[in-house]
Each structure stands twice: as C-alpha cells, then as structure tokens.
ZAZAKOL-664684 format. One record per residue: x, y, z of N, C-alpha, C in turn; residue in three letters. Coordinates in steps of 0.1 Angstrom, whole numbers, padded with zeros to 4 digits, always signed. Layout:
XYZXYZXYZala
...
! end
This chain:
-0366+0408+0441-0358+0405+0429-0344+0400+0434unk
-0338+0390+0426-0326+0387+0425-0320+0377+0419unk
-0311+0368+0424-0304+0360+0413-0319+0345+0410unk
-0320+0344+0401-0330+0330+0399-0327+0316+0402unk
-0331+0311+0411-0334+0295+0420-0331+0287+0408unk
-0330+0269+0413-0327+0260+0407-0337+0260+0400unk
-0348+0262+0409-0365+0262+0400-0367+0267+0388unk
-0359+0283+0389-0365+0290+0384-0359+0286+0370unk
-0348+0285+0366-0337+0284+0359-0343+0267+0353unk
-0346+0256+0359-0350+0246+0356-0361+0247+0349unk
-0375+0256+0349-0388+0259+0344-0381+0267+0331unk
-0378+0272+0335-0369+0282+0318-0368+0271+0307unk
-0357+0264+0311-0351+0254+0305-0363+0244+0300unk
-0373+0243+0303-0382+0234+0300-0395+0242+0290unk
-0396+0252+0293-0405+0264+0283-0394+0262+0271unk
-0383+0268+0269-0372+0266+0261-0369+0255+0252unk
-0371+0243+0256-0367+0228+0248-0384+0227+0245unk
-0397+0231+0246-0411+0232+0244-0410+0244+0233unk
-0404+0250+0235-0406+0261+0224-0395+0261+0205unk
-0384+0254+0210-0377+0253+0201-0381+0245+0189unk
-0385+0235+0187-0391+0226+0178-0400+0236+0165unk
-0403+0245+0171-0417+0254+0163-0407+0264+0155unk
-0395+0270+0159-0390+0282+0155-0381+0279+0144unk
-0383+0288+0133-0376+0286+0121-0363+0284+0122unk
-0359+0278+0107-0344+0271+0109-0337+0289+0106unk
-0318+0283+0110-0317+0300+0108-0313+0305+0096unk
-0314+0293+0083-0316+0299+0070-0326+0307+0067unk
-0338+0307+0072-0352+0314+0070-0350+0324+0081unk
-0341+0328+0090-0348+0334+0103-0331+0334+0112unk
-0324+0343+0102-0310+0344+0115-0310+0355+0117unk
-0316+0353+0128-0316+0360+0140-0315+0357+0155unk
-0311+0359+0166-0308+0359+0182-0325+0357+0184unk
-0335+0348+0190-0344+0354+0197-0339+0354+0211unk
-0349+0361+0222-0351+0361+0239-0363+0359+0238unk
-0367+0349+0248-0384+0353+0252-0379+0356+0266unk
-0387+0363+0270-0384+0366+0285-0404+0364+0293unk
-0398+0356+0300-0412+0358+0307-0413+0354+0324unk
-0420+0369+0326-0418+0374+0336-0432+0369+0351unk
-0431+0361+0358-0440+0355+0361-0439+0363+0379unk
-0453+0369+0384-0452+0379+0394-0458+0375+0405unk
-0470+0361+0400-0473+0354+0408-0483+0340+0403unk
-0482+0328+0408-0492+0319+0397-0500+0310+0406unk
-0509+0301+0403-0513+0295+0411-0524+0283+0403unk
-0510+0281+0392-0509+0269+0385-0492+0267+0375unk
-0487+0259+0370-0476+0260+0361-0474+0270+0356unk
-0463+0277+0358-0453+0291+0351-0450+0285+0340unk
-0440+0272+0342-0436+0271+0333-0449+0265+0318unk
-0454+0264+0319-0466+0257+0308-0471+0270+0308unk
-0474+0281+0314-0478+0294+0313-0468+0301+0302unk
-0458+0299+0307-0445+0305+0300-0449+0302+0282unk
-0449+0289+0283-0452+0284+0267-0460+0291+0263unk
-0474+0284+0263-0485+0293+0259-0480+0312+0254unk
-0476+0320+0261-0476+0333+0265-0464+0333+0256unk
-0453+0324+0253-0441+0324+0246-0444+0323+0232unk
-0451+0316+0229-0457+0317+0215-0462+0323+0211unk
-0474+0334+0217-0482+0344+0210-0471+0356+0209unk
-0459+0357+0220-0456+0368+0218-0443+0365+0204unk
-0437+0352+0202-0430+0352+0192-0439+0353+0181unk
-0448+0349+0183-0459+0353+0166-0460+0366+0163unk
-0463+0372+0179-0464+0389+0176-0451+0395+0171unk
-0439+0393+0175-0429+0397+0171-0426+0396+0155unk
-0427+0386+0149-0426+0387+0134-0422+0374+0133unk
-0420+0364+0142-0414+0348+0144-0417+0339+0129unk
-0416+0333+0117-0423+0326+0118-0424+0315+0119unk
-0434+0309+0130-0436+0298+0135-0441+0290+0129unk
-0432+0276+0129-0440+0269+0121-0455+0259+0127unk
-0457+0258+0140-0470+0259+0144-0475+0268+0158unk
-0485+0263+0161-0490+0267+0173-0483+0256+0183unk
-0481+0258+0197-0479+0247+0205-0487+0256+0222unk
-0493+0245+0229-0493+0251+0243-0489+0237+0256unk
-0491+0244+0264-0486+0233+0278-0496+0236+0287unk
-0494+0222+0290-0503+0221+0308-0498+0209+0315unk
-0504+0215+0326-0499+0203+0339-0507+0195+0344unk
-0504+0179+0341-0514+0170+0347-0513+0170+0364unk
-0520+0163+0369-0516+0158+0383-0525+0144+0382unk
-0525+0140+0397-0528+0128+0397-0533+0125+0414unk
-0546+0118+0421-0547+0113+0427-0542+0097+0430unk
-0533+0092+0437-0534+0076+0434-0542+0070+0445unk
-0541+0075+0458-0553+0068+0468-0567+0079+0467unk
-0576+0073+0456-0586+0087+0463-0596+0084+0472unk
-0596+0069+0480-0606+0067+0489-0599+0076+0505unk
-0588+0079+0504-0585+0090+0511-0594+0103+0511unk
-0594+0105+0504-0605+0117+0503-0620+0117+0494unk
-0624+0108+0504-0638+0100+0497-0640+0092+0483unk
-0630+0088+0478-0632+0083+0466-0634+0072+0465unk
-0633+0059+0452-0640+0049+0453-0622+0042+0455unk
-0610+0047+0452-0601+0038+0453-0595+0043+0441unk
-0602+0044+0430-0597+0044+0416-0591+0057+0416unk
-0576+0052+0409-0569+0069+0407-0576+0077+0397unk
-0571+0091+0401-0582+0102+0397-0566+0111+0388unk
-0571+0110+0373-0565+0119+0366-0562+0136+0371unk
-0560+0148+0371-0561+0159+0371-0559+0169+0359unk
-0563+0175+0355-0559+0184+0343-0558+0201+0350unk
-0547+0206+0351-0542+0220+0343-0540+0221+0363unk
-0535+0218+0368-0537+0215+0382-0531+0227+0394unk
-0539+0227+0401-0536+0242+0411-0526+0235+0420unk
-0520+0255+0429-0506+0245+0436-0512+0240+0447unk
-0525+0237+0452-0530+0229+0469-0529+0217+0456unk
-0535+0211+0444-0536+0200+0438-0519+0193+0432unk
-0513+0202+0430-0500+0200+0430-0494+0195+0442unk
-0492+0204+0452-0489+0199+0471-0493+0189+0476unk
-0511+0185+0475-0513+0174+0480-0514+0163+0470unk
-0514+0164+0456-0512+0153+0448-0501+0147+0447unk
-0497+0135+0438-0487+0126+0436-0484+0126+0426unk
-0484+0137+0417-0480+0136+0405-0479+0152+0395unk
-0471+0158+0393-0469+0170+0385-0463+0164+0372unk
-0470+0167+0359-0469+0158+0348-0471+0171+0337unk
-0459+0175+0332-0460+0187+0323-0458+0185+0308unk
-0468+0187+0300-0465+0182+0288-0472+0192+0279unk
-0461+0196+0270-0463+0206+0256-0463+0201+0246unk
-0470+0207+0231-0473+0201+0220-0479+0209+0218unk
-0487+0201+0203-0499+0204+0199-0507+0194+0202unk
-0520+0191+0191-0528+0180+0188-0524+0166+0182unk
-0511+0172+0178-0502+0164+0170-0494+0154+0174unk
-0487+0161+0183-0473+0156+0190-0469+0165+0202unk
-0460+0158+0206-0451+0169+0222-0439+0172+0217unk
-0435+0181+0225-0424+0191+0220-0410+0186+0228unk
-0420+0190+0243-0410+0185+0256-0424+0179+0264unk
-0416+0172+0275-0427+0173+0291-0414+0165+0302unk
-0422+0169+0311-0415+0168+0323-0422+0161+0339unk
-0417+0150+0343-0426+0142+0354-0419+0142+0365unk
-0426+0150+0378-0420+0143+0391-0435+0132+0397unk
-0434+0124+0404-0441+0118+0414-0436+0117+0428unk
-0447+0108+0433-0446+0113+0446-0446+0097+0453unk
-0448+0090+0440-0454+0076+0447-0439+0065+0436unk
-0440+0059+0437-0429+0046+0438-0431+0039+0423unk
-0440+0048+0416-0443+0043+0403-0459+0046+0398unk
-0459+0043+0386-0477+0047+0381-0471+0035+0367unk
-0485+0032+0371-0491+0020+0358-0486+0027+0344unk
-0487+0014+0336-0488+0022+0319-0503+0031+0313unk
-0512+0024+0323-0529+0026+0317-0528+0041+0324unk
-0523+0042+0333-0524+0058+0342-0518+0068+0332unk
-0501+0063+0325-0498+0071+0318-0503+0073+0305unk
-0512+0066+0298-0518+0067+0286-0527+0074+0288unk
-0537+0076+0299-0548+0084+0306-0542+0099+0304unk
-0530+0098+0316-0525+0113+0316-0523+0119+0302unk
-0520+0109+0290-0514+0118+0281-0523+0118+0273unk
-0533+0113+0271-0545+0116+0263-0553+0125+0269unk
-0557+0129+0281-0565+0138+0290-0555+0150+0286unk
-0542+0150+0287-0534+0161+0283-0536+0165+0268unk
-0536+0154+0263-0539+0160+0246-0551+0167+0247unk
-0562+0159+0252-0571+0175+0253-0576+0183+0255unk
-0563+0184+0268-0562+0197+0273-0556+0205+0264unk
-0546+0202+0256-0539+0211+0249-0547+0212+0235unk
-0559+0205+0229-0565+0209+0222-0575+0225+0227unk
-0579+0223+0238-0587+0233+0241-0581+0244+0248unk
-0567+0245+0248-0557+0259+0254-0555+0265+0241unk
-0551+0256+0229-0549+0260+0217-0558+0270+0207unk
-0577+0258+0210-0583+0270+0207-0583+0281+0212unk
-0583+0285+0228-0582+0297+0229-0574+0306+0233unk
-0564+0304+0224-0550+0303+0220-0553+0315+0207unk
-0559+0305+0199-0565+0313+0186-0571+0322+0188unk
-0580+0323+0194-0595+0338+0200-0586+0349+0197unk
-0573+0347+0209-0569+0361+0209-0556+0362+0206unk
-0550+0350+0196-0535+0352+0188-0539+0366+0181unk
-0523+0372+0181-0521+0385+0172-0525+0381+0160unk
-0521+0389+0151-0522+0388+0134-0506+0386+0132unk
-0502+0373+0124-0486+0375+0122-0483+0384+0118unk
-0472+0390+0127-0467+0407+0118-0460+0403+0107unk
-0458+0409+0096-0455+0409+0086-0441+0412+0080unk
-0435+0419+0093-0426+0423+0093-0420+0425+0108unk
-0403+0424+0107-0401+0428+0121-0401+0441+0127unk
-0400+0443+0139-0399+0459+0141-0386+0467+0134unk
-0391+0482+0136-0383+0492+0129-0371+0489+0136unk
-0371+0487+0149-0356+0486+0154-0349+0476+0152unk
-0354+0464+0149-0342+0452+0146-0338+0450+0130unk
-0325+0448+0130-0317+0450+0114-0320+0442+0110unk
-0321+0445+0095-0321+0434+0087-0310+0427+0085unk
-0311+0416+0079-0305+0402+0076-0304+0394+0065unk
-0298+0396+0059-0297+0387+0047-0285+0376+0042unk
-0292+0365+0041-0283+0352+0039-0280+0351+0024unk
-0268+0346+0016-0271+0343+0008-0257+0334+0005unk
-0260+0324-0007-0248+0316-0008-0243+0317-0023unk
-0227+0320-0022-0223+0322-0031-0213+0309-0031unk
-0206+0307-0044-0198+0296-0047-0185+0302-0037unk
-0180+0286-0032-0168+0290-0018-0156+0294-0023unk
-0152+0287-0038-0141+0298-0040-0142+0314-0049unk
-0153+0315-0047-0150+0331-0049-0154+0341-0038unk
-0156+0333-0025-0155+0342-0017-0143+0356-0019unk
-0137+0347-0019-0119+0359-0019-0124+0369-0028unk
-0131+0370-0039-0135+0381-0043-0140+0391-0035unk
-0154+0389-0031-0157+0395-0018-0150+0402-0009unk
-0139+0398-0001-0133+0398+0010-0118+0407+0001unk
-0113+0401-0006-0105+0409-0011-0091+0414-0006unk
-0079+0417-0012-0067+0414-0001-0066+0424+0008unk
-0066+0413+0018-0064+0421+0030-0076+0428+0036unk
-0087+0424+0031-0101+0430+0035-0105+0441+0027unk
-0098+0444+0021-0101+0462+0015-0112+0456+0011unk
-0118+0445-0007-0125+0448-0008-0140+0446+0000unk
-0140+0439+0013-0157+0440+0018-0153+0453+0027unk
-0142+0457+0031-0144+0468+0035-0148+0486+0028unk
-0146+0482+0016-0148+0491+0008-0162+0494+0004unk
-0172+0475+0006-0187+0476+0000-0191+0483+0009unk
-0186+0476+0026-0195+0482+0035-0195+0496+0038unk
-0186+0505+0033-0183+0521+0034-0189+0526+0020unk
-0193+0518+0010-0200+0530-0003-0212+0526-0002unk
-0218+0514+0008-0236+0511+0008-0239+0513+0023unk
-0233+0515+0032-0235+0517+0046-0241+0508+0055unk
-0243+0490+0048-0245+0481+0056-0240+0481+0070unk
-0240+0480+0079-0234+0475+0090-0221+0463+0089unk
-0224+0449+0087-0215+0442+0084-0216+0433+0077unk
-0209+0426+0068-0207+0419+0056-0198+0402+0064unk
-0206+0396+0065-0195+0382+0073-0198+0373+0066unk
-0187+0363+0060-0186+0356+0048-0182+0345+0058unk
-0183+0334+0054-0176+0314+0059-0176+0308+0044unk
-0157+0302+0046-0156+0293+0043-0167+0281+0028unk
-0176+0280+0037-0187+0274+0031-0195+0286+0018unk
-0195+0298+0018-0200+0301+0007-0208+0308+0015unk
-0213+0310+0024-0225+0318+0031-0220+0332+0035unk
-0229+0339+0028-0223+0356+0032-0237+0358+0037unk
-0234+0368+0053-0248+0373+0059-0247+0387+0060unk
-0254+0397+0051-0253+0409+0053-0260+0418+0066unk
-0260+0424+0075-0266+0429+0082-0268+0444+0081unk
-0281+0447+0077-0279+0465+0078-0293+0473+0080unk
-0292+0483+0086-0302+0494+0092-0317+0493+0087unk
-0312+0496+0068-0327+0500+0059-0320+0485+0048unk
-0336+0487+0038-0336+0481+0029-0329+0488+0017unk
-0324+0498+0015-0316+0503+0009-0307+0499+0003unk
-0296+0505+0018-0282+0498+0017-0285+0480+0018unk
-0288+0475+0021-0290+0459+0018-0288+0457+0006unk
-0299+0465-0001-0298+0460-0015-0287+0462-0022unk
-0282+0472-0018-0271+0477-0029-0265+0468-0027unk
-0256+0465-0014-0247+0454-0012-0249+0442-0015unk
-0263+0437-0014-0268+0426-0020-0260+0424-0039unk
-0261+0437-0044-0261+0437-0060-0249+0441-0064unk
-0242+0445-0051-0223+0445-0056-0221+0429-0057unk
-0221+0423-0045-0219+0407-0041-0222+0398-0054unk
-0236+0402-0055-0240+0390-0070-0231+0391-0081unk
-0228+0407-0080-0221+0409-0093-0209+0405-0092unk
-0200+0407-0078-0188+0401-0082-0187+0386-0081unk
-0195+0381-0074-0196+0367-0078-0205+0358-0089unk
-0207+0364-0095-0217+0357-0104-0208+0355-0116unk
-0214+0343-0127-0206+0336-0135-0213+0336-0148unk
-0208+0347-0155-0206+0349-0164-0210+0338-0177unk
-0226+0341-0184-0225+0328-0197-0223+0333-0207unk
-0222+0321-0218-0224+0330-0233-0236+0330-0238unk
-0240+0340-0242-0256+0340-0250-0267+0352-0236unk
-0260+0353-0226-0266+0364-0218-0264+0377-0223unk
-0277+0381-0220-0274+0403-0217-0275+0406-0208unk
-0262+0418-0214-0265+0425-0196-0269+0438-0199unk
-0274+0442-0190-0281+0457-0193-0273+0468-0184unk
-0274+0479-0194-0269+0492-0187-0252+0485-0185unk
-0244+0490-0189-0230+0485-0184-0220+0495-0190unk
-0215+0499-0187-0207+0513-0186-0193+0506-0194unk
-0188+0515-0205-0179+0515-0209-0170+0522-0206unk
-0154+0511-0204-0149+0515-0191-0133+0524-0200unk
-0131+0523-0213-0121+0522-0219-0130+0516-0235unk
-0116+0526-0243-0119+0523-0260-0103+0520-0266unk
-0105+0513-0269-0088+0510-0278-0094+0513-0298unk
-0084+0512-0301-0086+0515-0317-0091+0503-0322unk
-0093+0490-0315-0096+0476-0320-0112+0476-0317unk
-0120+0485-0306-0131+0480-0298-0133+0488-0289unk
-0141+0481-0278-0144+0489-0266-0144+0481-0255unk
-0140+0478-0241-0143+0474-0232-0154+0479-0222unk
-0159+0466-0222-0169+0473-0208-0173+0464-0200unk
-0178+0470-0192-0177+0463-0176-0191+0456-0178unk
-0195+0443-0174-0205+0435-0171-0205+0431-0159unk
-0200+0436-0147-0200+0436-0136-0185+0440-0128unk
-0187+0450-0115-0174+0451-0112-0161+0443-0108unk
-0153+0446-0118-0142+0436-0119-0140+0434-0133unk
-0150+0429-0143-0155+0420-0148-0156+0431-0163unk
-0149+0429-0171-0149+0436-0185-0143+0422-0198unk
-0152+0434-0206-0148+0424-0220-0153+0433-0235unk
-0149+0427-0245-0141+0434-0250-0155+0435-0267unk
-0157+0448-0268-0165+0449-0276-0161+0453-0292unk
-0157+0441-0296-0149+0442-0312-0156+0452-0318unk
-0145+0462-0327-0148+0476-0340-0157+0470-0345unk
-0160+0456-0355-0162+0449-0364-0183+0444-0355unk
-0179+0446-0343-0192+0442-0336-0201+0455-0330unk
-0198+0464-0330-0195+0477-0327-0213+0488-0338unk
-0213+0481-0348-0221+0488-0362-0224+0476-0368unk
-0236+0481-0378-0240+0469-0391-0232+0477-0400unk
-0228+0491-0402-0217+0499-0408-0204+0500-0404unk
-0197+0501-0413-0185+0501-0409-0181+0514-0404unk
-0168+0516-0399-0166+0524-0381-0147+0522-0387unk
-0142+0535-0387-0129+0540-0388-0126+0534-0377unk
-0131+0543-0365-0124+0542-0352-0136+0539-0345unk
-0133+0536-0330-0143+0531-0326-0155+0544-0319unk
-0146+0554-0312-0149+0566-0307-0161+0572-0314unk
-0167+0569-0330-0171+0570-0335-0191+0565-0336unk
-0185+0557-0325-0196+0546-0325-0203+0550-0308unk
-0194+0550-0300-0190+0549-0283-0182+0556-0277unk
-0184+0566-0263-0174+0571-0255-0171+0564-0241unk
-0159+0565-0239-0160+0560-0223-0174+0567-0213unk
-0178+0564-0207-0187+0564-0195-0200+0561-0203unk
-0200+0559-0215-0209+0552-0223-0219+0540-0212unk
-0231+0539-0219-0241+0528-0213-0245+0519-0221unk
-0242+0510-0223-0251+0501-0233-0250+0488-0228unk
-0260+0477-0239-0263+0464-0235-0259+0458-0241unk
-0253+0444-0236-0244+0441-0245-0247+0423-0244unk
-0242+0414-0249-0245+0403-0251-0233+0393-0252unk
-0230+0388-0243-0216+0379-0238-0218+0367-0251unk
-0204+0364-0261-0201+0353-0270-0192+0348-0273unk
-0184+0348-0263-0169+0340-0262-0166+0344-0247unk
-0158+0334-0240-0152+0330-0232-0139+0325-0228unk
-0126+0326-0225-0115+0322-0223-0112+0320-0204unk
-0106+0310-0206-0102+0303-0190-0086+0310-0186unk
-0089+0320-0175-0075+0326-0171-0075+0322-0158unk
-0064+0315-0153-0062+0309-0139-0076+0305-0135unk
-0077+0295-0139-0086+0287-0137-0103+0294-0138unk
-0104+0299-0140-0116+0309-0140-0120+0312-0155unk
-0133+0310-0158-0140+0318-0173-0136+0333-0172unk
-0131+0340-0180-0135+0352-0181-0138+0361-0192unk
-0148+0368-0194-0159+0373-0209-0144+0383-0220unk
-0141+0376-0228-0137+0382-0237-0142+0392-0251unk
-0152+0388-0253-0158+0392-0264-0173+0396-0260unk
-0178+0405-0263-0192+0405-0263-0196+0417-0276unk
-0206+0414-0279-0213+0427-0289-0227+0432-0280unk
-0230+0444-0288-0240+0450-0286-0255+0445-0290unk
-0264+0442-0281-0274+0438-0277-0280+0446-0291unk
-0291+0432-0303-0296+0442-0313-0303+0455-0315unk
-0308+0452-0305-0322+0467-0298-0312+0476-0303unk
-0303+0478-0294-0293+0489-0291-0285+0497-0306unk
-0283+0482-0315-0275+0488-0325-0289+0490-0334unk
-0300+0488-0334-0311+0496-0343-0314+0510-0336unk
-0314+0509-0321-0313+0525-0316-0300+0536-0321unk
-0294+0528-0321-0280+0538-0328-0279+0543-0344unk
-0285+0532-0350-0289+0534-0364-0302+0545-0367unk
-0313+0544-0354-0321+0555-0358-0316+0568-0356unk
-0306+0570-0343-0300+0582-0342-0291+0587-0347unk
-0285+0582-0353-0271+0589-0367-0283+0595-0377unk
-0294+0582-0382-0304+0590-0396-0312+0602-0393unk
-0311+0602-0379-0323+0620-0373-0311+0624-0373unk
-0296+0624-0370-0288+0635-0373-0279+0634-0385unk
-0287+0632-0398-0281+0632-0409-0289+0645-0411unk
! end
C-alpha cells in the first residue's frame, strides 16, 4: 500500500469521466458520491473493470441512474503474419495484459448500446486506418452490448431508498426576495427553525434555493412546513385550515395564516348572528378556518387583511350554541 502512481490516478480519472454522464443532476440527487474501487490484482482493464463494478454498486447504493453503462478494452494486431497470420490486422476484444504487452493498441471505450461516455487510446504503431477504427468501435459496441447483458443477470434491485446512515436532503425553491424571511436578522430566524425541528442545517442562496439537511423524516418535514409557510403568498379566495387565533380586539379577531402572517377576522364576519363582542364568538388560542378576501400592499409586499370564517365552520358553530341552548 501507498501513495497511488500516475497510472493509477490516470485509470481513476477515466472510470470517473465514464461514469458521470449517467448520474443524476444535483436537483434530483444532492448529494457527495465516492466510488471507490479497490483493484488487488487484474489481468485485464481495471479501469473498464472499475466502470462496470462502479455502476452496479451506485445502483445498489440508491443512485438514480439514468442508464446502465459498461467498458472494455480493445487491442489490436497490426502485423499478424508475424505470428502466423495472413497480414490482415486482427481486431482484439476485452484484451489480456500478454495481449496488451505484445499488442499495438489498448483502445478503452465505455457506453452503452447507444453511445460512449468516455474512451481512451494509446498505440504502439505510427497510426491506424479509419476502417481499423470503425472495426474497433463496432466490435466494442458489442462487446459492451454483451457485458451489459450480464450486467443485468446479477444487477441489484434499485434500492428504494438510501441507507439509514446518510441524511436526508431536501431542495426546494422559494421566491429570492423572501429569502430574508427565512434567514431572518441576524440569523435568529433559521436559527431558531433549526433548534425547534432539529434539522441539522438550513443553507439558503441568493437564487432562492434552500437545502435542508437532516437525520429523520420528521424533523425535515416540520422544517419543510415552517419554510412554505413563511414564504408562501398569500391569495384571495384560499382556505386555510386549523389556524390559531392569535389576539381579539372589540372590532374582530386576528389570526395567524401562517407564521408571521395574520389577518384580521371582522365582528360583522365573525356570525350569520349578530355578536356584542367578539369573545363571544372566539377565544385566543382558538382554531379555526378561515378564508382570505382582501389584501393590502405594505412595503411592497401583499399582506392578508381581512379574512372570514370558512362556511363549514360557521354552520359548526351554529349547531353548537342550538345543543347549548
């Protein structure tokens, strides 16, 4: 063991640029991968080994891939009446290291059936025809049709999920100037989400992208459903459900349609009867649904001034005053 050769670092680099084309973008899939592959002894292409072996294991892992891809190594005879032959150069497919040593050509090419990903050519000789290189890469295509198949035989089942030990991840994009909501002065408020939902970390850009990272699906969510709420935009003619009454004045009731975010539930909207006071109708820490119908622009922003109670709600209230008559 020890530090890894130009070789070895060069072969990396070539499994690497063969494998990247397949792996999801990092809107679908942000996350760090590693493949690591650990080669102990070979006696054909590591690196086309590498591929092949790199793909079933990112499939196993929970990757998803957008295809299958594998590699192999052409070679090449160009004198073969040297070694009995008629003259005519002799293609190679998937080629051993005595066919590599004494050949004139190591020709590494990954793909599918489809297309290539990467490949990589040394020779030995001063040049090769065009008809030689069309040979090579069709004889390579099917080779790589038939590594593929048995590719499939014994591919995992895509996991469906990733393991218990790597955090979850969630992307999501909100409008860029309400980030600062989020973030809040001075950080308090993402510092505050991430200490009442126990996310790990909350990292917001400029551009509107906030990426939650955290342990369980739990806390995710929760943080997930502070964020919408404080960034979400308010229509008229929506309900919102369950929303806590945060304050009562003698005019109405205020209540929260999302944190931050109150408005103002008129006496007069309050009953299909009429209502002295409002207390009468509603207490603070009250729950009800309510239904946004006016809107006013304060620094530059909509914000819900008016809403009434959702009708369900005020025929539920009407049944329960007449059972306690």
């Amino acid at each position: 063991m020890g530090a890894p050769s130009r070789r070895e670092i060069g072969h990396g680099m070539l499994a690497e640029r063969a494998l990247e084309p397949i792996l999801p973008s990092e809107d679908n899939f942000p996350y760090t991968i590693r493949v690591e592959s650990t080669i102990t002894e070979s006696n054909g292409s590591s690196s086309m080994a590498s591929v092949c072996g790199g793909c079933l294991a990112l499939e196993d892992a929970g990757v998803p891939l957008k295809c299958y891809i594998a590699g192999i190594a052409m070679g090449m005879v160009l004198d073969t009446k040297e070694f009995g032959g008629d003259g005519t150069p002799l293609i190679l497919s998937d080629i051993t290291g005595s066919e590599d040593a004494s050949g004139d050509m190591d020709f590494k090419v990954a793909g599918n059936e489809d297309g290539i990903t990467a490949f990589q050519m040394d020779i030995k000789v001063g040049g090769i025809t065009l008809a030689i290189m069309k040979q090579a890469l069709q004889q390579a295509r099917d080779g790589r049709k038939y590594i593929l198949a048995e590719m499939l035989k014994c591919s995992p089942t895509p996991s469906k999920s990733l393991s218990k030990y790597a955090p979850l991840i969630h992307v999501m994009k909100v409008k860029p100037e309400r980030i600062n909501l989020i973030i809040g002065s001075g950080g308090k408020k993402v510092k505050s989400i991430i200490e009442e939902t126990g996310v790990e970390a909350i990292d917001t850009q400029d551009n509107g992208i906030v990426k939650i990272t955290a342990r369980d699906l739990t806390s995710l969510e929760k943080s997930k459903a502070i964020i919408m709420s404080l960034t979400m935009v308010p229509t008229v003619g929506d309900i919102y459900r369950n929303c806590e009454i945060k304050s009562i004045a003698p005019y109405g009731a205020f209540v929260e349609i999302a944190p931050g975010r109150e408005g103002l539930c008129h006496i007069s909207e309050l009953s299909s009867s009429w209502l002295a006071k409002a207390e009468d109708a509603f207490k603070v820490g009250d729950h009800v649904d309510v239904k946004l119908i006016e809107m006013v622009a304060v620094a530059g922003m909509l914000v819900p001034i008016k809403m009434k109670p959702d009708k369900g709600l005020l025929r539920r209230l009407q049944l329960r005053r007449r059972e306690g008559q």
